[in-house]
Backbone as CSV, one residue per row, in Angstrom:
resi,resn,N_x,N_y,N_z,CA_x,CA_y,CA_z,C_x,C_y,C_z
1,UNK,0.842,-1.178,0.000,0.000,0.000,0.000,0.885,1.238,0.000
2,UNK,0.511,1.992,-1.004,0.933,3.233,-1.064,1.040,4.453,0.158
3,UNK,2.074,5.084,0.105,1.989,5.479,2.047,0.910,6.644,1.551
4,UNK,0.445,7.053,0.770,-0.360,8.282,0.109,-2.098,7.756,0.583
5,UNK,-1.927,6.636,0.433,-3.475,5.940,0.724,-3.418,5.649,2.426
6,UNK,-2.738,5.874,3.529,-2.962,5.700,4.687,-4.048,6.936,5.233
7,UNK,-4.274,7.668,4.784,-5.108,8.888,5.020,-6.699,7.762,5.238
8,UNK,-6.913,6.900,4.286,-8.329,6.371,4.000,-8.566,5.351,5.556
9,UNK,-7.538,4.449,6.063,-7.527,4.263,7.336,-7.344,5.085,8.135
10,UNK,-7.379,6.122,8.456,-6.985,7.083,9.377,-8.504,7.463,9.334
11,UNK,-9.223,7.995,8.179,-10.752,8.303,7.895,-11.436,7.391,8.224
12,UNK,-11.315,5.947,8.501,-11.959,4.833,8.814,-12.948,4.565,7.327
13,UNK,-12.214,4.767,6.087,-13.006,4.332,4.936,-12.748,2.893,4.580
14,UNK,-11.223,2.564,4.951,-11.014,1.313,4.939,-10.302,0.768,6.345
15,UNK,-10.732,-0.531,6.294,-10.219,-1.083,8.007,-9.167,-2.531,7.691
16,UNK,-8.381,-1.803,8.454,-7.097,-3.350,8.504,-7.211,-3.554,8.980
17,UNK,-7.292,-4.771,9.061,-7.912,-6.229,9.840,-5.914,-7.117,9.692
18,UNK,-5.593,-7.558,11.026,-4.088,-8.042,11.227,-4.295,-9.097,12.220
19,UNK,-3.484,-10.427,11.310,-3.795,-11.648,12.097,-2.861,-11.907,12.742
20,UNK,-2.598,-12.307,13.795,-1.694,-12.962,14.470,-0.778,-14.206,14.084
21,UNK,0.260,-13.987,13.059,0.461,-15.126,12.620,1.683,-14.783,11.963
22,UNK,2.762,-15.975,11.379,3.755,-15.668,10.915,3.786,-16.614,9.760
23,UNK,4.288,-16.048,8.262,4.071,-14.424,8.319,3.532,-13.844,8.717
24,UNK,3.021,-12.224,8.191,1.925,-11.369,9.003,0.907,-11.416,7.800
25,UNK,-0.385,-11.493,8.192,-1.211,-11.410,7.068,-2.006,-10.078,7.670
26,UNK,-2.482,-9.329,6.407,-2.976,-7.976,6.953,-4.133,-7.990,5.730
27,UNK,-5.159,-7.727,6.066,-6.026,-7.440,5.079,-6.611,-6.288,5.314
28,UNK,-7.369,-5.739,4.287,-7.703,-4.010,4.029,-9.332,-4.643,3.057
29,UNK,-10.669,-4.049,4.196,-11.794,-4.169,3.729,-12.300,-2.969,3.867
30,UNK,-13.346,-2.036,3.162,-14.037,-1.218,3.237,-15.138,-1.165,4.620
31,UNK,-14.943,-0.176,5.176,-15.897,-0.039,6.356,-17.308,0.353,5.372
32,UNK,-18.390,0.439,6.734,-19.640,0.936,6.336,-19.214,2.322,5.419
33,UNK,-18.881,2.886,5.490,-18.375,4.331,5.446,-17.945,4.631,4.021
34,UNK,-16.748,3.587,4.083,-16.376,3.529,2.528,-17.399,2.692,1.759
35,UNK,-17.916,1.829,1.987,-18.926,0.958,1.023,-19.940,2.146,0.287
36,UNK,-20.567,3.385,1.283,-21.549,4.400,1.092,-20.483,5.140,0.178
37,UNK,-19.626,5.377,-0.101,-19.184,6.419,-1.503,-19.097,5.108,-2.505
38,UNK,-19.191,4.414,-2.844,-19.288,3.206,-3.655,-19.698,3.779,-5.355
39,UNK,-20.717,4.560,-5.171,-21.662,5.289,-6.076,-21.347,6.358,-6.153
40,UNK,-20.717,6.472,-5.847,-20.061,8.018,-6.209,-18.103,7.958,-7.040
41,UNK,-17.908,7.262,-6.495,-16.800,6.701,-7.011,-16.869,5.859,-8.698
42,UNK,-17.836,5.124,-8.493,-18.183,4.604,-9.870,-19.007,5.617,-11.166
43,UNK,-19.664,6.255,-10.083,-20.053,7.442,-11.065,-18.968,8.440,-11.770
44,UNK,-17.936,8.538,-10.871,-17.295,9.572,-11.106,-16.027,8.710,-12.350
45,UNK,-16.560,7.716,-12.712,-15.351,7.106,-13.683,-16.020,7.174,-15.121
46,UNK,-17.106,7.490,-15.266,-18.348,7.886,-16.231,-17.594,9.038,-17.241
C-alpha cells in the first residue's frame, strides 16, 4: 500500500484487519463508510 493511501484508514473508509500469525497477514476491507461512496466513485469514472 501506497503510504499516500494511509489517510483512508486514518478516515476509517477502509479497516485493517491483522492476524496474528507468521508471516503477518494484513487485510484491508471497506468499512460501512467507505462501502456508502461506492456510487459516487463509480459514477465519477463515467
Amino acid at each position: 500500500m501506497c503510504f499516500g493511501h494511509w489517510w483512508k484508514v486514518e478516515d476509517e473508509i477502509v479497516v485493517r484487519k491483522k492476524y496474528p500469525q507468521v508471516p503477518t497477514k494484513v487485510e484491508y476491507l471497506l468499512s460501512e463508510e467507505g462501502l456508502s461512496i461506492v456510487p459516487i466513485v463509480n459514477f465519477s469514472k463515467l
